[in-house]
GUSELUM-620033 format. One record per residue: x, y, z of N, C-alpha, C in turn. Coordinates in steps of 0.1 Angstrom, whole numbers, plus 5000, padded with zeros to 4 digits. Example, Ala and Ser with C-alpha at 12.3 -4.5 7.8 and 13.67 -1.06 7.14 Angstrom:
513249435078512349555078513249675078/512849785071513749895071512950005079/
This chain:
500849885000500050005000500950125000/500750234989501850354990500950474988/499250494997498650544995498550675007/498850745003499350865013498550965017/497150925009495851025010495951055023/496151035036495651005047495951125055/497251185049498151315053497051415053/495951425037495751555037494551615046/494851745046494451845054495051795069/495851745074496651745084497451885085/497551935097498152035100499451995110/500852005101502052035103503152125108/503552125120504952215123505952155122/506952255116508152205107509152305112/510352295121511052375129512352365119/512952475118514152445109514152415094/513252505090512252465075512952555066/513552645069514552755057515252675047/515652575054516752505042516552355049/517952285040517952195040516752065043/517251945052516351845052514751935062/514352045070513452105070512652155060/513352205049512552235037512252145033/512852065029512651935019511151895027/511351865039509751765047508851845041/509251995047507652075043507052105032/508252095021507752095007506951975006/507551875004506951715004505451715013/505251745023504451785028503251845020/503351955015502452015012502151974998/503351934993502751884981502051784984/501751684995500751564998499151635001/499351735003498051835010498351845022/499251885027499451875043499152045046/498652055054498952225057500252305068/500852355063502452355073502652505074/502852455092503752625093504652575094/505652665086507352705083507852755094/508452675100509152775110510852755116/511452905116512752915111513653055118/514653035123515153185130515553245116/515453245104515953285091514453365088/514353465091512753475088512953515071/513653555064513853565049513753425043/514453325045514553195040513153165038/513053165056511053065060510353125051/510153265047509053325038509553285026/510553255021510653215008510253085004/510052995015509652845012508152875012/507352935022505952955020505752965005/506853104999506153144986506053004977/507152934980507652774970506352724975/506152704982505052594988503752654979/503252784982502552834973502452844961/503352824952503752804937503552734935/503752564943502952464940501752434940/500752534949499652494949498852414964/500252454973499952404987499952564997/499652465010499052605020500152575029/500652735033501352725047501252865049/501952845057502352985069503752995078/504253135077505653115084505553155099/506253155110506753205119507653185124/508353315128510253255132510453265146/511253175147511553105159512453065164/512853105175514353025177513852935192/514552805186513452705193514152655207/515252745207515952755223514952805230/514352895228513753035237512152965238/512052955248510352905258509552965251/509453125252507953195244508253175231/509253175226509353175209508553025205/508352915210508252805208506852785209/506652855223505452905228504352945220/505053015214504153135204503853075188/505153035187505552905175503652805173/503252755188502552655186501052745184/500852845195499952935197499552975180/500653025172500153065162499652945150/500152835153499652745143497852735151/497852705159496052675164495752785159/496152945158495453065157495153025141/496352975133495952995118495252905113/495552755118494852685113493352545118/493552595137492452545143492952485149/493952415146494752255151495752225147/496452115157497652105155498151925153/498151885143498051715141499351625142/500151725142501951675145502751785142/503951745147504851885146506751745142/507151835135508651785131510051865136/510451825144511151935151512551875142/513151965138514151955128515252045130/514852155139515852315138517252225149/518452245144519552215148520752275142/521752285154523152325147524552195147/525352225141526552195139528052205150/528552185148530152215157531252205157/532052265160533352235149533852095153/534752025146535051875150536451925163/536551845174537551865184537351755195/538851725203538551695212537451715223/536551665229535651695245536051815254/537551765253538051835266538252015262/538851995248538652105239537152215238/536252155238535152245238535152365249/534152475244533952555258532652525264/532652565273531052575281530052665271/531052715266529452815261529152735247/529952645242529652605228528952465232/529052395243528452295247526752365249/526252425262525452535263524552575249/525152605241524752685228524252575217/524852465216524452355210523252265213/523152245228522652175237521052225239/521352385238519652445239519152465224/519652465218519252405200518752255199/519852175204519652055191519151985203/518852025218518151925224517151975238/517452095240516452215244515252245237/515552265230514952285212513752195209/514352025207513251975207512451905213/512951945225512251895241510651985241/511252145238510652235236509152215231/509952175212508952175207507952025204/508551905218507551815217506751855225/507151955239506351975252505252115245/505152175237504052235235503452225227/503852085211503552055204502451965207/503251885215502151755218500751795225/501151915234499951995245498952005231/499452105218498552115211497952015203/498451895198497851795194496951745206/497351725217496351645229494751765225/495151885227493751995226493151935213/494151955200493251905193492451795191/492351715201491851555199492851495181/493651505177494151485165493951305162/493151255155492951075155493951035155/495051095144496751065141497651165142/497251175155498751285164500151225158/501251305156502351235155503651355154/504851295164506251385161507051255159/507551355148509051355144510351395144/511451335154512351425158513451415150/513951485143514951455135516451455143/516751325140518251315151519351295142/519851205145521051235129521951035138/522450985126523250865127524350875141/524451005142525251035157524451055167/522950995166522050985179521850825185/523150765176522850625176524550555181/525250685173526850595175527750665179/528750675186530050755190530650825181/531250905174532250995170533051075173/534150995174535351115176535551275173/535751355183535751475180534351535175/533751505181532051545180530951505194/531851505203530751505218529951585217/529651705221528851785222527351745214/527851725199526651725187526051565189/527051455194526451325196525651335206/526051375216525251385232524451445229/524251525223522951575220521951495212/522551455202521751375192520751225204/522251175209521551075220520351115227/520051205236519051305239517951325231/517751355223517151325215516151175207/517151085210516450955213516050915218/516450945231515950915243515050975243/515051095244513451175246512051095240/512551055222511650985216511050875223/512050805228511450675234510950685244/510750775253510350755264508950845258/508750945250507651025249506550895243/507450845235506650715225505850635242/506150625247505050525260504650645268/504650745266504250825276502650845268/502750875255501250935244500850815237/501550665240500850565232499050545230/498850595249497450585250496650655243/497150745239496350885235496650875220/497450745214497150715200498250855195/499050915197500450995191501150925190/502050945179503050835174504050975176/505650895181507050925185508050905179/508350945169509750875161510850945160/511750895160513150935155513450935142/514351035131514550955121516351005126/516950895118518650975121518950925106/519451085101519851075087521751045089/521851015078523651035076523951115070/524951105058525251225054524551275046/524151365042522851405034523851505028/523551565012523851695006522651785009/523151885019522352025016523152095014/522752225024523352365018524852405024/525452265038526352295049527652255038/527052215027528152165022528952335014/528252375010528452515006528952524993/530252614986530852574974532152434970/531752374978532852264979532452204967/534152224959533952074949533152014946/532551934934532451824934533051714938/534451714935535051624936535351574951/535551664961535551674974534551624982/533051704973532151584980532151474975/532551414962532751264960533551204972/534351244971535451204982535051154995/534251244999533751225014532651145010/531851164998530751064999531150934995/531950864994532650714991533050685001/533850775013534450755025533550745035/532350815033531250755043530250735041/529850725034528850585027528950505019/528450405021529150265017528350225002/526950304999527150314984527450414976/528250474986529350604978528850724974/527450784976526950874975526050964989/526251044987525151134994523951114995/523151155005521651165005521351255003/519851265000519051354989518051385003/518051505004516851535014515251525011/515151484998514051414998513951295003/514751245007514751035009514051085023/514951185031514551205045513451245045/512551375035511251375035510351295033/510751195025509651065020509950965034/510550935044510050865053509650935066/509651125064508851185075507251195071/507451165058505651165052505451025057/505750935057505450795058505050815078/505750845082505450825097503950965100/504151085092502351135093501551055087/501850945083500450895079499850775087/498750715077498250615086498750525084/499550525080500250345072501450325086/501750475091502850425100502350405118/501150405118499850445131500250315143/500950195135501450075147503050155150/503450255144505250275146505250335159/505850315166506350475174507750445187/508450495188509450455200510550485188/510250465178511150385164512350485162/513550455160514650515156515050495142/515050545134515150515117515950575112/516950515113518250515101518050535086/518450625079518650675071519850735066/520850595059522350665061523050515047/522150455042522550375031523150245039/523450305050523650115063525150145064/525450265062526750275074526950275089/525950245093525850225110525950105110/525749995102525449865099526849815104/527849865102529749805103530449875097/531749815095532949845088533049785074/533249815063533049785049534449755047/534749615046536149585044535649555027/536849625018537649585003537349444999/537449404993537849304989537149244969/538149144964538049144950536549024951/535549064942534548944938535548824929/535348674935535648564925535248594913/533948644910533048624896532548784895/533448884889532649034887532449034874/532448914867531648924855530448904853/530048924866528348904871527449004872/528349164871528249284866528049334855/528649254845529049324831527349304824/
């Protein structure tokens, strides 16, 4: 069954929607019929995806937000009920980055600064999100917390951004039995390396490079892959999922990818 009617007229929050894998959901989104507020500390970006969204022939609405700050998140949810009645799931997606270093190397304030983004953030926006799904009586409540392949595995020289990501999991799992009753679904998705916009003017060749070195079928992800299984979890098809952590990374979490020659590679040709 790849019947996805089920999305429309659902009303979606989409945190971190300016760019990258946030745009991608809300576009996909609305192209299903989903109704989405955009929401983004970029307030030029956020209103430029509305106008996209609009071009296509779908409905949204922006508000910006920095999803550290209690009233902004606050307000974040407040204005989706104001615009659209209800609130049927929300995708908390808004996160930062950090430079690669030893632990011990970090500062307090970069720890701090990370920490109320990528896990303040979406604590935030499941605790006033879900409040507004519970008001709404929603039949298929549902969040999506976007975590990343380092919410699942260690990385050198990246504490800060893992520990957070773990947080993040955790939160999922434990919200997943907290709203089972109440029929909300709780997911994780953890992408791997994905091409967006962090990549910047780099190379092609550069990102080949890194994309053969960490993914093991040698390419990048397309932030549509990540939006086609955030559509999959608002719908009904995904209504038994929830606790669920979902890898999306081509199965480099899977092991070590050792070399080696095929006896028979004329099984290719």
């Amino acid at each position: 069954m790849t019947d996805f009617s089920s999305v429309k007229g659902k009303v979606a929050v989409v945190t971190g929607a300016a760019d990258g894998l946030g745009k991608a959901i809300a576009l996909c989104y609305a192209e299903n019929g989903m109704k989405v507020v955009v929401s983004d500390i970029n307030a030029q970006k956020g209103a430029a995806v509305v106008d996209e969204i609009a071009a296509i022939g779908g409905e949204a609405v922006f508000y910006q937000t920095d999803v550290s700050k209690e009233d902004d998140v606050k307000g974040l949810i407040d204005f989706a009920l104001a615009s659209y009645g209800k609130v049927d799931g929300i995708v908390n997606n808004a996160g930062i980055s950090a430079e690669n270093r030893p632990t011990h190397e970090y500062s307090i304030e970069e720890f701090d600064r990370l920490t109320a983004i990528n896990l303040r953030g979406v604590f935030l926006g499941m605790k006033f999100g879900v409040e507004a799904i519970l008001k709404s009586k929603a039949p298929g409540g549902f969040v999506v917390n976007v975590a990343s392949q380092a919410g699942v595995l260690g990385n050198s020289a990246m504490g800060i951004y893992v520990s957070a990501k773990h947080g993040v999991v955790g939160l999922t799992k434990s919200a997943a039995l907290d709203y089972a009753p109440h029929n909300i679904t709780v997911n994780a998705i953890c992408p791997g390396t994905i091409r967006t916009s962090i990549w910047g003017d780099a190379p092609e060749e550069v990102i080949d490079q890194y994309a053969k070195l960490l993914s093991p079928n040698g390419r990048l992800g397309d932030p549509k892959e990540i939006a086609h299984v955030a559509l999959f979890l608002a719908s009904d098809l995904a209504r038994y999922m929830s606790g669920s952590t979902i890898l999306v990374d081509a199965g480099s979490h899977a092991g070590k990818v050792t070399p080696v020659q095929w006896s028979h590679p004329e099984i290719l040709e």
